[in-house]
N, C-alpha and C positions, 0 to 999 in steps of 0.2 A: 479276110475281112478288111475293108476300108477305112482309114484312116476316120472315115467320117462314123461309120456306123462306131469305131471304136470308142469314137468320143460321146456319141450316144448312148453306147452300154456302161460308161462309166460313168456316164452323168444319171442314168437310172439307178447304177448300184449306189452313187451316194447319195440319190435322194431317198431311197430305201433305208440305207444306214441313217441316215439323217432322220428317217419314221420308226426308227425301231424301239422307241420310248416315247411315241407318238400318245399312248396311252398306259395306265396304270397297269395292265393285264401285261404288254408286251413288255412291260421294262422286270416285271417279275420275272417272266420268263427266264432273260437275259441273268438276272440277276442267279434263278435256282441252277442257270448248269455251270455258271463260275463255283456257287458254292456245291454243286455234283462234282466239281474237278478236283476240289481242296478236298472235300474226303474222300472221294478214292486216292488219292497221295498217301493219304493215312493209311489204306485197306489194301490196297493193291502197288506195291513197292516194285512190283517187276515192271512195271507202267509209270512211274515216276518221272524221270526223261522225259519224256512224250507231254506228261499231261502237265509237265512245268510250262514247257514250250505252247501249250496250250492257255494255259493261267496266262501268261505275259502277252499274248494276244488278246486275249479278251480284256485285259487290264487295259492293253492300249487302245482299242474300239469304242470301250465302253462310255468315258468321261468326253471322250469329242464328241459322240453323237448326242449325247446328253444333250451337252452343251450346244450343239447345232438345232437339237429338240426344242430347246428353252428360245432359241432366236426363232424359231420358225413359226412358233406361237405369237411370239410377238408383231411378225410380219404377215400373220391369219393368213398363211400357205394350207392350200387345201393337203387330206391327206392321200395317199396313195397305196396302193397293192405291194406288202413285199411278202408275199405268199414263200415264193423259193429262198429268202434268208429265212424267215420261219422254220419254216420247212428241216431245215440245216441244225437249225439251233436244237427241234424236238428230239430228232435223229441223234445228233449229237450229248442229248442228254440223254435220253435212255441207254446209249451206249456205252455214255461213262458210269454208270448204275449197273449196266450189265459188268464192267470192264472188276468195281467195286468185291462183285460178291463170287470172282473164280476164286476157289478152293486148289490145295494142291493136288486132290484126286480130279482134277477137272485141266490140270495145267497144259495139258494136251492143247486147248482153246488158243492160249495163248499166244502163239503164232498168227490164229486168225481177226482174233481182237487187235494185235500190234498194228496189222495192216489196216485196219479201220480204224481206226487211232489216228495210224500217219495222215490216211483218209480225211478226216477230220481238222485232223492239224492243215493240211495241205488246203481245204476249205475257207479256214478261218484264214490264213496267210494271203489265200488269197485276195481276201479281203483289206486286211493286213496294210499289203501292198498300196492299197488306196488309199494308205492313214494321210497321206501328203495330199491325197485330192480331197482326202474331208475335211484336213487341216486349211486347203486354198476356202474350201465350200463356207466354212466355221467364220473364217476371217472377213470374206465377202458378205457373208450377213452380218457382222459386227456392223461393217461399215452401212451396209443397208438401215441398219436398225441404226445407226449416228444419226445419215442419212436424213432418216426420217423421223427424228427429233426435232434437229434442224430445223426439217419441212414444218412440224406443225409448229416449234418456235414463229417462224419467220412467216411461215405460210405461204412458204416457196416464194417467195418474193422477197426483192432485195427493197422496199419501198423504205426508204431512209426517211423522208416525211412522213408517210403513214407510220412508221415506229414509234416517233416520236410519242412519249409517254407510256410504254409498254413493259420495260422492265422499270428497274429500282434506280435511281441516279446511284454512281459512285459511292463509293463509302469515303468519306471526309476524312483523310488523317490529321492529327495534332487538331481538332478546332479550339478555337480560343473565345474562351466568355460565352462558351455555351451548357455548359454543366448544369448551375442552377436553374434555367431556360426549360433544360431537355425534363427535369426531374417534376418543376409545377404541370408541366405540360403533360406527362405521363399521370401523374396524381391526377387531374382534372378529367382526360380522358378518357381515363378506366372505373371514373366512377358510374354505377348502373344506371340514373337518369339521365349520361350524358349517351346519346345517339350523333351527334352533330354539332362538332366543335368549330367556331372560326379561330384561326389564327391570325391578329390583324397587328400589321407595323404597319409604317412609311416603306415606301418605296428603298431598298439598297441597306435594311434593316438587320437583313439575315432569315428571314421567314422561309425560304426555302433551302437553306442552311437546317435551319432547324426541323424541318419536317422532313429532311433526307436522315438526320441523326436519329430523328424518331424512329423512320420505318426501321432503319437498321440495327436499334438496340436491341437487347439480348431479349428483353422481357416482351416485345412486341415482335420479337422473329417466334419467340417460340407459342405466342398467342397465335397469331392469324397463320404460321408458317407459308404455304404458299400462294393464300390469297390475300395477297397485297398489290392493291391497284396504285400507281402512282400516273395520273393522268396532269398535262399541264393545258392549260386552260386559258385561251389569249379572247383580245373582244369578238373575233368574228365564229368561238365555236358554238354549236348547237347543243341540242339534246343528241340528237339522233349521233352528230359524231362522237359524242363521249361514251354513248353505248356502243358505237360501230367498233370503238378502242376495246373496251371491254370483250365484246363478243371475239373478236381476233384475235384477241389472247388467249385464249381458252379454243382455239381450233377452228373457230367456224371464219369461211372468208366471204369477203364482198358483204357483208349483212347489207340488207337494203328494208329501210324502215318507209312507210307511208305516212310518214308523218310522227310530230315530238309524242301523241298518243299510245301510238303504233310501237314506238319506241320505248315509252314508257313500261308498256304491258312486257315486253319481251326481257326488260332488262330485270325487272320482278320476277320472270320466269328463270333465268340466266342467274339470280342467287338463289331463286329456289334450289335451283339443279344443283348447287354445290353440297348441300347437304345442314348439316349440323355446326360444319367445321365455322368458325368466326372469318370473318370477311370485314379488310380494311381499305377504303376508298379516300386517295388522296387527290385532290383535286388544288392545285397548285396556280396562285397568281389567278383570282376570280375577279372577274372586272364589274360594278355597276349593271354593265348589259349582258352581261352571263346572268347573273345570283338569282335567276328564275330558274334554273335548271335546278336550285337547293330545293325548291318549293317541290320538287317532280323524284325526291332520295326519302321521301318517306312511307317507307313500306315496314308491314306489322311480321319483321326477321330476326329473332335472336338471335346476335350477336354483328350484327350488321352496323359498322362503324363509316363515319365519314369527318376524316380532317378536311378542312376548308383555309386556304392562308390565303391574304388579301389585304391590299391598302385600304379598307375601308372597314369600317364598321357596322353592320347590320344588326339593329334593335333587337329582332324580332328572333336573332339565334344567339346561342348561347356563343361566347366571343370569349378570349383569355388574348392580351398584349401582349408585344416582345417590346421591350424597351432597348435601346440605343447601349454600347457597350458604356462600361463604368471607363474610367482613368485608368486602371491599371492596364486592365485587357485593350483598351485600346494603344498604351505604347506597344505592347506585348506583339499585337499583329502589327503596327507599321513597322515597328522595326525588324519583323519576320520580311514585311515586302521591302523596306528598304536598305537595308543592307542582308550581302551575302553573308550565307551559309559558312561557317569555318573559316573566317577570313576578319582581320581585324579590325573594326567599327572605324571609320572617316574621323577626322576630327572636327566634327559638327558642334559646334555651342548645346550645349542644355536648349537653351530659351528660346532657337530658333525651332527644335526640332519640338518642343512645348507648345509653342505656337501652333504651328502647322497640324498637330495633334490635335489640339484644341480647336481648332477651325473644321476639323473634320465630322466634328459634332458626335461620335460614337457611332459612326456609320462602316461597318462592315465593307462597305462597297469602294465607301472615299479612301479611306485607312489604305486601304491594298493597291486602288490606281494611284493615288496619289505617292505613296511609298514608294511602287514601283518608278514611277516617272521619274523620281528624286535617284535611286540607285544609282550611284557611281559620281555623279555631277558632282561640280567643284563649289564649295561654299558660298558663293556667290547667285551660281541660283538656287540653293536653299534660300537663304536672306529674300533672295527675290521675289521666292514662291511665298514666302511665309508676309510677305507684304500685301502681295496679291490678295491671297486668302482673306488678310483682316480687311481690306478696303474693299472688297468682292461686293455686290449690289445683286438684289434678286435678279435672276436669268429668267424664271421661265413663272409664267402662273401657280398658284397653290398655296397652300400653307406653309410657317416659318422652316419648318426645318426644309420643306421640299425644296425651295429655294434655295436653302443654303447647301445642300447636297450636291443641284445641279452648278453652284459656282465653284465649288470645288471640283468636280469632273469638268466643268468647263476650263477650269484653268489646267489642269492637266492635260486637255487636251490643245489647249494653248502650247505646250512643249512640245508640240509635234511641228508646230511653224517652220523650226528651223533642218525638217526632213519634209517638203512640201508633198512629195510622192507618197510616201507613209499615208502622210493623213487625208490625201485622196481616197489613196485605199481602202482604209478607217472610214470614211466616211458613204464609202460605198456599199459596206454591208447593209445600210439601211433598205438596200434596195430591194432587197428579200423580207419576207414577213415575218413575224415578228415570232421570237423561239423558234427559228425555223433552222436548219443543220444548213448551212449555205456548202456547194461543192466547190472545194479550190480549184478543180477544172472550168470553174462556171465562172470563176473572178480571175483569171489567166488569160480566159480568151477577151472578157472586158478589156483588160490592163495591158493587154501586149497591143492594144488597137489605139487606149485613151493616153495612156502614157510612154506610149512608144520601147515596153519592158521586152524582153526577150522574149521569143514562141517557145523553149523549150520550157519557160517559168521559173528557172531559177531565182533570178530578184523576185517573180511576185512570189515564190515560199520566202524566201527571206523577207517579205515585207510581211507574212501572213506569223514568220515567229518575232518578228520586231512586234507586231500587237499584242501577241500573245504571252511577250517579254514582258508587256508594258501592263497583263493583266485587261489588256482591252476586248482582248477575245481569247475564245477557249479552243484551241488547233487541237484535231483531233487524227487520230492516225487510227482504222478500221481493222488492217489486216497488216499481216506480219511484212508481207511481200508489197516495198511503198511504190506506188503507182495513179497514175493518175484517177483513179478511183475512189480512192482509198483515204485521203485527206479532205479534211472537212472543218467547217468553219463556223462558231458561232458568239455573237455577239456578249460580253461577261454578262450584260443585265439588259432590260427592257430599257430600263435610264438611258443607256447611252444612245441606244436607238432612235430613244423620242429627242434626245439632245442634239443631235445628228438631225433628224427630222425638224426641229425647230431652227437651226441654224440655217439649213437650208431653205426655209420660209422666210427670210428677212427681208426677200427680196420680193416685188410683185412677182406674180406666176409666170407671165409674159415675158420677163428678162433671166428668170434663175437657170442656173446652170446644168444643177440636179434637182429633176421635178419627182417630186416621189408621193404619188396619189393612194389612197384608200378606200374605195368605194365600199358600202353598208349597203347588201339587197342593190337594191335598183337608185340608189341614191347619186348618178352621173353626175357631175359639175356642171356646171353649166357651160363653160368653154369647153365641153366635148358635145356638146347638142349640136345641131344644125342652125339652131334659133338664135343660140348665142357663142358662134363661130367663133375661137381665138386662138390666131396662129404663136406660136409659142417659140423661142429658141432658147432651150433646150439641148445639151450632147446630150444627156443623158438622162431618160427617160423610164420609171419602175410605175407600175399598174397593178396593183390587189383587190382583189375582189372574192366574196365571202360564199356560202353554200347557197345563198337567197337569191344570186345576181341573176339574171335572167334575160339583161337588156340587149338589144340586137340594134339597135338604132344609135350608135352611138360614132364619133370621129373624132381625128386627131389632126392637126396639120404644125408639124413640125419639121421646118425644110432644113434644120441643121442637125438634127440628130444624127448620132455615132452610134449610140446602144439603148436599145430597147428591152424592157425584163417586165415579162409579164407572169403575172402571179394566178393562178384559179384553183377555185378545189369543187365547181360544177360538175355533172356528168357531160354535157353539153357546154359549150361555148364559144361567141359567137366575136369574133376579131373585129377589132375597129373599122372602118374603111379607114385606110390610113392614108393620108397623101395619094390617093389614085390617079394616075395619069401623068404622074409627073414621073419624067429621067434622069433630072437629078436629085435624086436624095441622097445622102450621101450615107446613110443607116450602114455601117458596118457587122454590127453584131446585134443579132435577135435571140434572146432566152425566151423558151415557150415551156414552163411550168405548173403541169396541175399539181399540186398537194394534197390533193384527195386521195382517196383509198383503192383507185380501180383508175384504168385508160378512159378519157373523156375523147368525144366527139367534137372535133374543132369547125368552124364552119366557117367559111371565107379565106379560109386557108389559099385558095388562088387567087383571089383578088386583091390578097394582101404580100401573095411573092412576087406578082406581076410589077408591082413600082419599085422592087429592091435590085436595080439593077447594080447599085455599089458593092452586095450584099458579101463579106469574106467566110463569116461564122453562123454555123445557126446548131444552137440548142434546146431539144426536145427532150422533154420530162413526163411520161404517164399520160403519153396521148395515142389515139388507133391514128397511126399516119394512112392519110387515105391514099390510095391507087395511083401512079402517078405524078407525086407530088413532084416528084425531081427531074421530070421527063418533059410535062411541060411546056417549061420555058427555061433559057439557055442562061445557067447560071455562067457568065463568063468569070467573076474574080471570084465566086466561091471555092474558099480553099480547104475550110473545116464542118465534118459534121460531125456530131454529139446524141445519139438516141438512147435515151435512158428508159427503162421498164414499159417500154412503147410496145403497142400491138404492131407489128411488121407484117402479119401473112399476105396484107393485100397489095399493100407497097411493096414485096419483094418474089409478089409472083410472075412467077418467067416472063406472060404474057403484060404485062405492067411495069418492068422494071429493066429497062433497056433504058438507064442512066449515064453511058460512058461518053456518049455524046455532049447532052445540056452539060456536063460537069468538065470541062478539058482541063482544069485547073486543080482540081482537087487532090491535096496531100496527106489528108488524115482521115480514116474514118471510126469512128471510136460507136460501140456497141455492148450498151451493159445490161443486163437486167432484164433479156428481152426473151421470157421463158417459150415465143411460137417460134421464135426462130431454131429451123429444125437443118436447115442448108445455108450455106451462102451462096449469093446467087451471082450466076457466070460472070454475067454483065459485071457487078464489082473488079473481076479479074481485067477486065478491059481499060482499067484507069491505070492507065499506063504511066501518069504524075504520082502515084499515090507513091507514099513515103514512110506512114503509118499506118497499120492495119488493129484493131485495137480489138479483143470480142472476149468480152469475161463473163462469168457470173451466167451464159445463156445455158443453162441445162441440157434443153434439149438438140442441143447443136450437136449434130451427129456424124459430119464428115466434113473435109474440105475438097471441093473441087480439085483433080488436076490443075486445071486450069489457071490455079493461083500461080501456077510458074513462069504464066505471064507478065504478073509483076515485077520487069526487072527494076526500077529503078526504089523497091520495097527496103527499107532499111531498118524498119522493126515492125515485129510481130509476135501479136500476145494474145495466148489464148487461155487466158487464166482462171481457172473454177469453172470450165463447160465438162462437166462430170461426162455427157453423155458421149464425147469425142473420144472413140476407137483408137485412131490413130493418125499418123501426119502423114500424107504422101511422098512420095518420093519424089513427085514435080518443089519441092521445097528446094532441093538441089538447083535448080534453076532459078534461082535466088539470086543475084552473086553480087547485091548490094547488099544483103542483110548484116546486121552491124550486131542485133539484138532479137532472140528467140526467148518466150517467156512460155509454160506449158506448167506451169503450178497448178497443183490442185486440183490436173488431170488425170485421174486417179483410174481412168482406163486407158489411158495413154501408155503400152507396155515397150514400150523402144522408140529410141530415134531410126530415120529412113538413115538407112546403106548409103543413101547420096548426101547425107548432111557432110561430108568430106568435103563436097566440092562447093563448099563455101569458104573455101579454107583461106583466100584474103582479105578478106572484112569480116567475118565474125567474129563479136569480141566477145557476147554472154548468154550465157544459156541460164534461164532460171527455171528450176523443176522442184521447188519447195513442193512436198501434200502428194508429189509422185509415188508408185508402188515400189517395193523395197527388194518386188523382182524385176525389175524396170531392166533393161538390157540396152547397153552402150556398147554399140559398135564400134571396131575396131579403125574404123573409117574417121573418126573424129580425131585419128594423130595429124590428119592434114587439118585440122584447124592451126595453121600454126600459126595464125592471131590469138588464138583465142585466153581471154588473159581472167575471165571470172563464173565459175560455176557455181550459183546459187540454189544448194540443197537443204536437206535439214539431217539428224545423226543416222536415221534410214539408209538415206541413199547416199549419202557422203560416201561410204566405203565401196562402191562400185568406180571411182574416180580415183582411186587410189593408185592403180597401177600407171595411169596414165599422167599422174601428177609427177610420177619419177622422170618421164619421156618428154613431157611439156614445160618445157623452164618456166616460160612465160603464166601458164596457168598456177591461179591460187582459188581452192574452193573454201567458201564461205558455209559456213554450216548455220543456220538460226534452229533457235528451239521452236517449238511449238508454243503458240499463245493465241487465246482466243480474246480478243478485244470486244466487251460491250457495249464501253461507257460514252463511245460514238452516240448513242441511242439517248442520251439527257445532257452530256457535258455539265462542269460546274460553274454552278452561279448564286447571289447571296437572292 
């Protein structure tokens, strides 16, 4: 028999065993000849021996297939024929039944029963024998069924935008001066006439503070348990995407509504469908031009709740305050943000740090940046700040406290002057919309172009936790394995966005430095018409535009722009004519982001790469790249690309994607999220510049070319979470620049190639966190004898064991297991 047929008979025997408690009829079965075995033991003592050996077999069969039963249900595996285990089991029971009732005047038998016995036994061993492939089988569906948790968590999509609002924000430790808050707020509630509560403070108050405390107390986890919506809510969302949020969470993807009607009716349907169970809808930060969606949440559903928080107050709903913290709580948290942890308090005056208190008005938001900014500084700029503060003059529009909130984040961020880089930086998250998770890979390739930082990003993460020191932003790390994917960025509060945003408007439009636009529907400016032409300079350039935007007529002409970030969440859209005809522009780096829920259709896409002849970067975000795009026209200085949950099939079909030409320069190509991609294609292997090769999170990525051994001059390659990836070639060996090898979270990846030896002068790390725990290292890796860091976790660590005695140089790193969600809301007051 053939090696191959043998793995086919053994892949039928266990899917047999695997069905033999397929139903209630078959597991009795199973169950009456183990207990036929246990009393002939009793009855027939000259048979004991034997039908021990038989007990201990069935003991061991019995609980893995079970268990293989119970996953197999879960993954709705059709069932199949095991006629001849049957078979085996009937035989086998009546024989132990016969084996039971021989008499000593019948002992004669006994000889013939012994051999069908061993028979028997010999049967079930055989089977036996398999317990290691039903134990591989048992494991393989666990991970299946993870798998596919996951999937309907996430909905197989890694769409970091689209999550936004999907799970529950963090759970708040230590909060301060929220106690009596959380307790009127549950009393009011939970009383039976309320259906729709608003939550209304000022801006930077703590209202989403307090409605993350809400969902997560005791008396409201165990009311709604796991229907708790927590949706955040900025001016450009609709109906329809608040229910698209909803429906995604609950399994269904891409919903597509005809309209806020259409939408309506289904999301009515969509609580019908939960049942009896009580259902909590938090809809977080509702603006003026949203609070029509409240008007579209009243449906006749016991037990169907909706929190509402919001700067403003609406007559016509039922409303409860959060007032500003008292005196106590608020020394209580500045002095949590300003000074450290276990470490001896500055010797700071009472009366400065009284002041400064006091100017903060009982603002949750000021209390913390401003605390923070103060950390460490010598008492002189205390004295300073605490000057500031009292002589501070409204900053920006609005009512008393609004004003004085923003001169206190203003002067905070006055303390960034003397770090100029920093607070560029700072100042450029505004460039993304608004609650939006910004990627530190998307502020890296800005800041290595505008501030001349390093390509590899070190300073900019250190400029990304200097903000986040300062409580300015909330950094977030995704996955245990830190990568350029993996870290993400988002502003502490809306405030400082619009502070940022206002600051950068001091100037006319025509002169500022960073123009950062918001288009409502079709509401273009008028220096983007053709009627009212206005050339702009401009480096840096952000464009947002809402589910409504629709215009096609629209231009830019900005002949000094560096970086361009454009914002959409249309299915369709339609690119400026930008600058067309001109060769010098000098546009360094282009982000091209939809935030919508699905790949949108780009349109002019050629007539707007045609004038980037400076072009180094370009980042795409949830668009179908069309056919082509890279073939072209001859990108001479582009160096980086970035495709993030993009449709590829047509851009990377064999006949379309002969790129190695137009790109001669290109050194990094980074690939996340990009579920058609099923190959990578030749032509990639022909970028004989490339340097970084990047491809995560693609599912369906199922091999790599030979052909990748082309790439000599390749010095890292990561191929981290593409589940569907076999294996690595052996053309990897022809490598012999590679410096860094990542293969985390390839979970069919069962060995390194035989040739991984013959990289054995530059390879310094191999990272295989999430790998299988029968994963096989070759004997071939003692010629690594660079190689100085092996990133596992406590699985696969003891397969490196042996080789850590032989390798001086090598130390492996073991990380635990951890699942990060709080990427998915980050904290903010």
């Amino acid at each position: 028999m053939s090696k191959h047929q043998i793995m086919l008979e053994l892949s039928s025997i266990v899917q047999a065993m695997a069905q033999v408690v397929q139903d209630a009829f078959i597991g009795a079965v199973m169950g009456e000849l183990l207990k036929a075995v246990l009393e002939a033991q009793r009855k027939a003592a000259a048979f004991k021996p034997t039908l021990q050996e038989i007990e201990s077999t069935l003991e061991t069969i019995i609980p893995i297939a079970a268990e293989i039963q119970e996953l197999s249900e879960v993954l709705h595996q059709d069932k199949r024929e095991i006629e001849p285990l049957m078979q085996v089991i009937r035989e086998g029971k009546d024989l132990v039944l016969k084996c039971s009732r021989i008499r000593w005047y019948t002992c004669w038998k006994k000889p013939s029963y012994k051999d069908k016995l061993d028979a028997l036994e010999g049967s079930l061993k055989s089977y036996l024998d398999l317990v290691l492939q039903l134990q591989m089988a048992r494991d393989i569906k666990k991970n299946l069924v993870e798998v596919k948790k996951v999937q309907v968590m996430v909905l197989d999509r890694g769409r970091r935008a689209g999550l936004e609002g999907y799970f529950l924000p963090a759970a708040i430790p230590n909060p301060v001066g929220f106690q009596v808050p959380l307790w009127e707020l549950k009393m009011e509630f939970f009383k039976d006439d309320t259906s729709l509560l608003v939550l209304s403070a000022p801006p930077g108050c703590g209202k989403t503070t307090l409605a993350t405390l809400f969902c997560h107390d005791k008396d409201v986890q165990e009311r709604f348990k796991d229907n708790i919506f927590f949706i955040r809510v900025s001016k450009k969302q609709t109906m329809e995407s608040v229910v698209q949020r909803m429906y995604m969470l609950k399994g269904h993807r891409d919903p597509v509504f005809q309209g806020e009607e259409d939408a309506h009716y289904h999301l009515e349907n969509l609580l019908k469908s939960m049942g009896s169970n009580p259902i909590l809808l938090v809809l977080d930060d509702v603006w003026p031009e949203t609070v029509y969606i409240l008007d579209k949440l009243k449906f006749n559903i016991p037990g169907f709740k909706v929190l509402v928080t919001s700067r403003s107050v609406y007559p016509k709903y039922k409303y409860q305050k959060l007032n500003p913290l008292n005196d106590k709580d608020s020394r209580t948290l500045f002095d949590n943000s300003a000074f450290l942890p276990d470490q001896p308090k500055p010797d700071i005056p009472k009366d400065v740090i009284n002041q400064i208190v006091k100017e903060c008005k009982g603002f949750p938001l000021a209390l913390t940046v401003v605390g923070r900014s103060l950390c460490g500084e010598p008492i002189e700029v205390w004295r300073t700040r605490a000057m500031a503060l009292s002589e501070a003059g409204p900053v920006m529009e609005g009512g008393e406290l609004y004003s004085e909130l923003y001169s206190c984040l203003e002067k905070s961020l006055d303390a960034l002057d003397k770090q100029p880089k920093v607070k560029q930086c700072f100042m450029d998250l505004a460039l993304f919309p608004e609650d939006d998770l910004i990627p530190a890979a998307a502020l890296i390739d800005m800041w290595s172009e505008l501030y001349k930082l390093d390509e590899d990003g070190l300073q900019a993460v250190a400029n990304l936790y200097q903000l986040s020191a300062r409580n300015l932003a909330d950094l977030v790390v995704t996955r245990r394995v830190i990568c350029f994917t993996t870290r993400f960025l988002r502003t502490k509060h809306d405030l400082l966005r619009e502070l940022i945003i206002y600051q950068s408007s001091l100037e006319p439009i025509e002169q500022r430095d960073r123009l950062i636009v918001e288009i409502f529907r079709n509401q273009v400016p008028d220096w983007c018409t053709e009627r009212k032409q206005l050339s702009i300079h401009c480096r840096i350039l952000s464009i947002s535009t809402d589910e409504k935007f629709s215009s096609s007529s629209w231009r830019i002409q900005a002949p000094e722009l560096q970086v361009m970030v454009l914002n959409f969440r249309t299915k369709t859209f339609t690119l400026p004519k930008f600058m067309t005809g001109s060769n010098e522009n000098p546009l360094e780096v282009l982000i091209l982001r939809n935030y919508g829920v699905s790949p949108a259709d780009v349109k002019n896409f050629p007539q707007l790469l045609s004038s980037l002849s400076t072009l180094k970067k370009i980042r795409l975000e949830q668009i179908s790249i069309p056919p082509s795009l890279f073939t072209t026209f001859h990108f001479q200085t582009l160096e980086k690309i970035t495709i993030v949950l993009c449709r590829v099939t047509l851009a990377f079909n064999p006949s379309s994607s002969r790129i190695s030409q137009p790109l001669p320069n290109l050194k990094e190509i980074n690939i996340d999220y990009c579920k058609d991609l099923v190959e990578l294609p030749i032509e990639i292997c022909k970028l004989t510049n490339l340097k970084k090769l990047r491809i995560t999170n693609c599912h369906n990525l199922a091999a790599l070319p030979d052909e990748i051994g082309s790439l000599k001059n390749l010095e890292e390659l990561t191929l981290s979470s593409c589940i569907g990836l076999s294996e690595l070639p052996e053309a990897i060996g022809y490598l012999g620049n590679l410096r860094s090898l990542d293969i985390s979270e390839c979970a069919d990846v069962r060995k390194l190639p035989e040739a991984i030896g013959e990289l054995g002068k530059n390879l310094k790390r191999i990272q295989m966190m999430g790998c299988s725990k029968n994963f096989w290292v070759p004997d071939s890796v003692l010629k690594l004898e660079n190689l100085e860091e092996v990133g596992c976790d406590e699985d696969t660590a003891p397969l490196w064991e042996p080789f850590v005695q032989v390798m001086k140089r090598l130390k492996v790193k073991v990380r635990k297991e951890e699942i990060n969600l709080n990427w998915l809301h980050g904290g903010r007051f």
